[in-house]
ZAMARGU-4260 file (C-alpha; in steps of 0.2 Angstrom, whole numbers, plus 5000, padded with zeros to 4 digits):
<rodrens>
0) 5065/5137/5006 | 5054/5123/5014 | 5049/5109/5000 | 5058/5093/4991 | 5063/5088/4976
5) 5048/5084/4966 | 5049/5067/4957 | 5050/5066/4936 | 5050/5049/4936 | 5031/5043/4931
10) 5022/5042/4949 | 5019/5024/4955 | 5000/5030/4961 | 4997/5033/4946 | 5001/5014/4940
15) 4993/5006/4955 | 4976/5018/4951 | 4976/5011/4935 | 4978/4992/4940 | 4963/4994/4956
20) 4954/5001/4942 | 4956/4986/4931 | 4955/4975/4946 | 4940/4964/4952 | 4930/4974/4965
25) 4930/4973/4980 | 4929/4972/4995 | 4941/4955/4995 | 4942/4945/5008 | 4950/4929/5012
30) 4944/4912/5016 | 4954/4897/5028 | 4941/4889/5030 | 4945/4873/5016 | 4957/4862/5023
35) 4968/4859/5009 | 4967/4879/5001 | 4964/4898/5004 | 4957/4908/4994 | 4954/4927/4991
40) 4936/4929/4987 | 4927/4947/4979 | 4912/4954/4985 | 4897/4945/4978 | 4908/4937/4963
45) 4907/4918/4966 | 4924/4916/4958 | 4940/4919/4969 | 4953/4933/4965 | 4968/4925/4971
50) 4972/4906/4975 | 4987/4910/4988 | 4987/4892/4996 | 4985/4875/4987 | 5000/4867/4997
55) 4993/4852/4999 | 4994/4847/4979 | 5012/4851/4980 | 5014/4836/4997 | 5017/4820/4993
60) 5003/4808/4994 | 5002/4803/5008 | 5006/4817/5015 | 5020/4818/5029 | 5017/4816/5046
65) 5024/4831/5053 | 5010/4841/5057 | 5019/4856/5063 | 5025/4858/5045 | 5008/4858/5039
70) 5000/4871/5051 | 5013/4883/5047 | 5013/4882/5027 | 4994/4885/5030 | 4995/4899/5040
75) 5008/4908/5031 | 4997/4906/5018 | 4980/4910/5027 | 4991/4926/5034 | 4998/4930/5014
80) 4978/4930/5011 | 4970/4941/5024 | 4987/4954/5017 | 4980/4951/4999 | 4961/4955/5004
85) 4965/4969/5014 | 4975/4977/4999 | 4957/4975/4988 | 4956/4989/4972 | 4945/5000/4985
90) 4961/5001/4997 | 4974/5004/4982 | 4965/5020/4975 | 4963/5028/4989 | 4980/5026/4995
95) 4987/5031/4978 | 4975/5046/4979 | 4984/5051/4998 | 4999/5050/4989 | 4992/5060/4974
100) 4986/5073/4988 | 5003/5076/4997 | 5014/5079/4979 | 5000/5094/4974 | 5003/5099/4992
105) 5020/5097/4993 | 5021/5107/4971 | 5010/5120/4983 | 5024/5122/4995 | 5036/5121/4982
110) 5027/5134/4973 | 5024/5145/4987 | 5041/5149/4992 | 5039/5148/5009 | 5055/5156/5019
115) 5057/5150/5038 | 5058/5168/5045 | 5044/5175/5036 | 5032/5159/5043 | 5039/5166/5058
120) 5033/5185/5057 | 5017/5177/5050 | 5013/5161/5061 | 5023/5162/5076 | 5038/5154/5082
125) 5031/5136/5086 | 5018/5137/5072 | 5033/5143/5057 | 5041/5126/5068 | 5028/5114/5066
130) 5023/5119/5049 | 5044/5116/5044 | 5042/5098/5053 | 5028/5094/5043 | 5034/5100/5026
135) 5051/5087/5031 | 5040/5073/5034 | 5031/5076/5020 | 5047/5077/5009 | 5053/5059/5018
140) 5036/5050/5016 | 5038/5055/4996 | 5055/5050/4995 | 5052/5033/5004 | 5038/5030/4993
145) 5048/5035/4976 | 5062/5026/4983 | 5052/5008/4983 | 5057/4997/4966 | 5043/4993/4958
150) 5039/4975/4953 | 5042/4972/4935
</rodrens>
């Protein structure tokens, strides 16, 4: 029989749904463009979502001369941004939704039964092959995903 082991733990999409929808709309994105901060601004709200930078209140005054220093902390925190934007309430749900999609499909699997050499008689050799592929990876992408810790 072709399918995995469905999860009984409660599903993390589930969670992360709920929190997009709690979430300030997006789209986000991120802004570099102060010299001494980065920011993670919504849409048309003139407040920002996240303050990810801010270093250069935790620098002693003045600040050292090691430049280098400086313009990596920024741009780690600049690149810890643009990851936050991209990850706005709009991209959460609808990646909780694909995951939502492939447990009913992978329940449908489950459901159906399916039996290699039958999917052979119905589909063809390489078809009943592919479609066995497919059903693994499927059961692999759902177990790495329910394999992740969640933060507390």
């Amino acid at each position: 029989m072709i399918a995995c082991i469905q999860s009984t733990q409660p599903t993390r999409e589930a969670r992360l749904a709920a929190l997009a929808k709690a979430a300030t709309p997006g789209p986000w994105r991120a802004d570099a463009s102060y010299p001494d901060d980065v920011v993670v601004w919504s849409g048309d709200d003139p407040r920002w979502v996240a303050n990810v930078g801010n270093w250069s209140r935790q620098l002693p005054d003045p600040p050292p001369a090691d430049t280098d220093r400086l313009r990596n902390a920024f741009e780690a925190d600049a690149a810890d941004a643009a990851f936050i934007a991209a990850a706005d309430p709009q991209v959460i749900a609808a990646m909780a939704a694909v995951v939502g999609a492939a447990r009913a499909l992978n329940g449908q699997i489950a459901a159906t039964e399916f039996r290699v050499p039958i999917l052979e008689m119905a589909m063809g050799r390489a078809n009943a092959l592919r479609f066995t592929q497919l059903s693994v990876a499927l059961c692999d992408a759902l177990a790495a995903w329910d394999a992740l810790e969640e933060a507390p």
